[in-house]
N, C-alpha and C positions, 0 to 999 in steps of 0.2 A: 504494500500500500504506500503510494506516496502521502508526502506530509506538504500540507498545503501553506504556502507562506503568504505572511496577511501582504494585506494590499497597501501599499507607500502612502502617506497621507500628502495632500499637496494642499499649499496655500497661498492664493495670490494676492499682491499688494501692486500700489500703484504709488509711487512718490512723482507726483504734478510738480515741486518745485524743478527736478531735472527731466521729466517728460519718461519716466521708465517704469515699464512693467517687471514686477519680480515674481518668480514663483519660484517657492520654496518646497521639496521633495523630502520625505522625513522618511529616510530608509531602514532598516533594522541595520546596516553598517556602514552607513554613510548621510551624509545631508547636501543634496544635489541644489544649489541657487543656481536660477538661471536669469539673466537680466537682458534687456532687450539692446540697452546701451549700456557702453562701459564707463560709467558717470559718477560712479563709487571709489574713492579713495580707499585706499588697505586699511588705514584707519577706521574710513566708516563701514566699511565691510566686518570690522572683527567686530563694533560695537553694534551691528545689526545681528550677527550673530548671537553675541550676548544679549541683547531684546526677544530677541526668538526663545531663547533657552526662559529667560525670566516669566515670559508671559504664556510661555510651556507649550508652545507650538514645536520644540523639539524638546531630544534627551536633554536630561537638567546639568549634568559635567560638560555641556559649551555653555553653562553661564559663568565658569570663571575662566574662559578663554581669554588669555591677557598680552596675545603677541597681537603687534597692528601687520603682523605678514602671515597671512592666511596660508598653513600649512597641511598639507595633502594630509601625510600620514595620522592626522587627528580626525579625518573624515571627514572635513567638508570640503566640496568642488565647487568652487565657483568659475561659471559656464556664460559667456554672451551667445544666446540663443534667441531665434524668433519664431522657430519653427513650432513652439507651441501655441504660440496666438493665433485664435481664430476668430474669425469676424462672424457675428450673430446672422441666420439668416434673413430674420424678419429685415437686419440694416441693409442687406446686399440687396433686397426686394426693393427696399422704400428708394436705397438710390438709384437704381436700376429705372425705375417707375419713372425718380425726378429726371432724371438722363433723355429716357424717353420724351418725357414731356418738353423740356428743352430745346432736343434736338428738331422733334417738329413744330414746334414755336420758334425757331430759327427759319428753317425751312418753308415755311408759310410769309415768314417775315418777307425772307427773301424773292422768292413766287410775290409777291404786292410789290416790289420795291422795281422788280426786273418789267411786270406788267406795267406799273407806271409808267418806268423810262421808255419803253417802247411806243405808250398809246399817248404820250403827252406831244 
């Protein structure tokens, strides 16, 4: 019988002051950050670390993580990645929709604008 390994908890944040998505992977031997930009100093990297641990979104021994140079063998990766953002579908629809509307509101403009020049 295999033995089944739980499933990695993930948690995403958004920090708007530098425009980046973070998601955080809490693995049984590892903690995978992934950032959209690399917009984090080592500094604030170990102290986001230590926020995770405190507020217990990971294991509790990285909340006295006290090096500002994020070290492998302690298990955490930090990763610039984007391949996990995905865009909502309802958003792709509605702009899809506005694009459309647009573009033949362009095209209509234009069609009035070309009839004009020719029948003046």
């Amino acid at each position: 019988m295999k033995a089944l390994l739980p499933e990695p908890q993930v948690f995403e944040f958004y920090y708007p002051d530098v425009d980046t998505l973070v998601q955080v992977e809490d693995r049984q031997d590892a903690v995978i950050v992934r950032a959209t930009r690399d917009t984090f100093s080592d500094r604030r990297k170990a102290r986001f670390i230590r926020e995770l641990a405190a507020e217990g979104f990971i294991p509790d021994h990285y909340r006295w993580f006290s090096s500002d140079k994020l070290q492998p063998y302690l298990g955490v990766h930090w990763l610039i990645d984007r391949s996990w953002v995905r865009l909502p579908k309802a958003a792709l629809a509605e702009t899809s929709r506005i694009m459309r509307f647009l573009l033949a509101g362009g095209i209509l403009l234009w069609l009035a604008l070309m009839l004009w020049l020719f029948l003046r």
